[in-house]
C-alpha positions in Angstrom: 19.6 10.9 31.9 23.2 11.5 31.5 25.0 14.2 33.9 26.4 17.6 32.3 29.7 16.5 32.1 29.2 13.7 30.7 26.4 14.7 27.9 29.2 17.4 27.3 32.1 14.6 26.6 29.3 12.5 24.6 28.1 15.7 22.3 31.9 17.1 22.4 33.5 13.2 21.3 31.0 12.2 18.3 31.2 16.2 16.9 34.7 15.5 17.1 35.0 11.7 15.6 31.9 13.2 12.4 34.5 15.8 11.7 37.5 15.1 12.1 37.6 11.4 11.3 34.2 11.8 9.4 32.9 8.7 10.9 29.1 8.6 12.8 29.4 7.1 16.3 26.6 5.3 17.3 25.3 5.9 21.1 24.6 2.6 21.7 27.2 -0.1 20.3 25.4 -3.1 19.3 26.1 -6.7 19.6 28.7 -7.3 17.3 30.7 -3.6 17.8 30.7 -4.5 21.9 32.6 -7.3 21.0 35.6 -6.1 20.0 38.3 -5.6 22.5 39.5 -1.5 23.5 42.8 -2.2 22.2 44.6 1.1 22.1 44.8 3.9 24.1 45.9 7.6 24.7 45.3 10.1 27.1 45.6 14.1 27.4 46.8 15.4 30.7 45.7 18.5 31.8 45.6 21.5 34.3 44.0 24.7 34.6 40.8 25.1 37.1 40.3 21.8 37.1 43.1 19.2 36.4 43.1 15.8 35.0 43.4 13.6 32.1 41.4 12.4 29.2 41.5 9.2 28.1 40.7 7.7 24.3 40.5 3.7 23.8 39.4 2.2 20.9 39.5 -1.1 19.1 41.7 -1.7 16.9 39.8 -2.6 13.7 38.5 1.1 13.8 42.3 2.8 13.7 42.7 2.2 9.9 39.8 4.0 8.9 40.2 6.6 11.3 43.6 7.6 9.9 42.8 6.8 6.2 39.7 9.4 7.1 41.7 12.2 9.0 44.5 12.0 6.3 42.3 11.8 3.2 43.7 8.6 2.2 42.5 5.5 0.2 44.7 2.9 1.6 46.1 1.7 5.1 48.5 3.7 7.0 51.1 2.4 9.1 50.5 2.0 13.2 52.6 4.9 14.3 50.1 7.0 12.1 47.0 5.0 13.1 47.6 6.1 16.8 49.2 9.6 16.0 45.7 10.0 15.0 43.9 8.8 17.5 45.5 10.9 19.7 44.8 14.2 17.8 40.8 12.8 18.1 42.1 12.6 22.0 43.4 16.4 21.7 40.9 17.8 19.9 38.2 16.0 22.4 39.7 17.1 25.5 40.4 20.6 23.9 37.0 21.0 23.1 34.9 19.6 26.4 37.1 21.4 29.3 35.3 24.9 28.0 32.2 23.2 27.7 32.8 22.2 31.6 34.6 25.0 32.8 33.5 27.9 30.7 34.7 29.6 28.1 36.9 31.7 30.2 38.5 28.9 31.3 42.0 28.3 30.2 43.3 25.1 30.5 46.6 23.9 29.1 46.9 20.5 27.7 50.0 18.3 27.4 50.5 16.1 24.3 48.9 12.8 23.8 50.2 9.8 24.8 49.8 6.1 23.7 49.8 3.4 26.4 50.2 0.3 26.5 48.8 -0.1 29.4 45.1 0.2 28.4 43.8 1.1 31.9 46.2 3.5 32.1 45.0 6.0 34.8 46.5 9.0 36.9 46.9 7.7 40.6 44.5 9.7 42.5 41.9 8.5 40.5 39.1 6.0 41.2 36.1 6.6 38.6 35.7 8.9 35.7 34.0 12.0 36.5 32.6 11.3 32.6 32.3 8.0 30.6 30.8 7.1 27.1 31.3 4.6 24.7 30.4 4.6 21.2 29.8 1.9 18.7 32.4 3.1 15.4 32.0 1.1 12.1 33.1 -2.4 13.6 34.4 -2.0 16.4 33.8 0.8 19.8 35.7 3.9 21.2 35.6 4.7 24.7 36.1 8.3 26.0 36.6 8.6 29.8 37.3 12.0 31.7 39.1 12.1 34.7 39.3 15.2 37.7 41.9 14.7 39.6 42.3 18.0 41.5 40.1 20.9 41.7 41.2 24.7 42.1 39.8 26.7 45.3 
């Protein structure tokens, strides 16, 4: 059975990607969606009671259809847009599980997201994710991880 946290990052990231991007994760990814590569990536820094960093990955087959979703669009959008929106799924995520963790008292501020192209991009005191799940997403997978770097006395 999955931790807190981490139900809380899997309920809080496939609310987000069913309304927002109006796509329907599935928990397990099967065959043919784990074999697509996590090919992009951004991550949310954060700090409040906790502090850390969220980081999004997902293929890149998904990122049209993400975009064309968020943006109400019919067609393909260019990369910059692609990734501008995965990182508003990225905002919106980590926006949403830090009360979920921390209460809803808790006030956390959030920096804005960042692409990397470093896809195991990590903050340097970090060894595992206090929180990982993966989705399967149309063709492809997305990949949210949550990292605690430093907790508040």
């Amino acid at each position: 059975m999955l931790n807190t946290m981490a139900q809380s990052l899997s309920q809080t990231t496939a609310a987000t990607f069913e309304e927002l991007a109006l796509l329907f994760p599935d928990a397990t990814p099967s065959n043919a969606q784990a074999m697509h590569a996590l090919d992009v990536a951004v991550s949310v820094d954060y700090r409040g009671p906790f502090n850390g960093r969220l980081i999004l990955r997902a293929s890149a087959c998904v990122m049209p259809t993400i975009a064309a979703n968020m943006l109400g669009e019919d067609h393909a959008l260019e990369l910059a847009v692609q990734r501008d929106a995965l990182g508003e799924l990225a905002n919106v995520v980590c926006g949403n599980v830090l009360p979920a963790i921390g209460g809803a008292d808790a006030v956390f501020h959030l920096a804005a997201p960042r692409l990397h192209a470093d896809l195991d991009a990590q903050t340097q005191d970090e060894d595992e994710p206090a929180a990982s799940v993966e989705f399967g997403v149309e063709d492809g997978r997305v990949e949210a991880q949550l990292y605690i770097v430093h907790r508040a006395a």
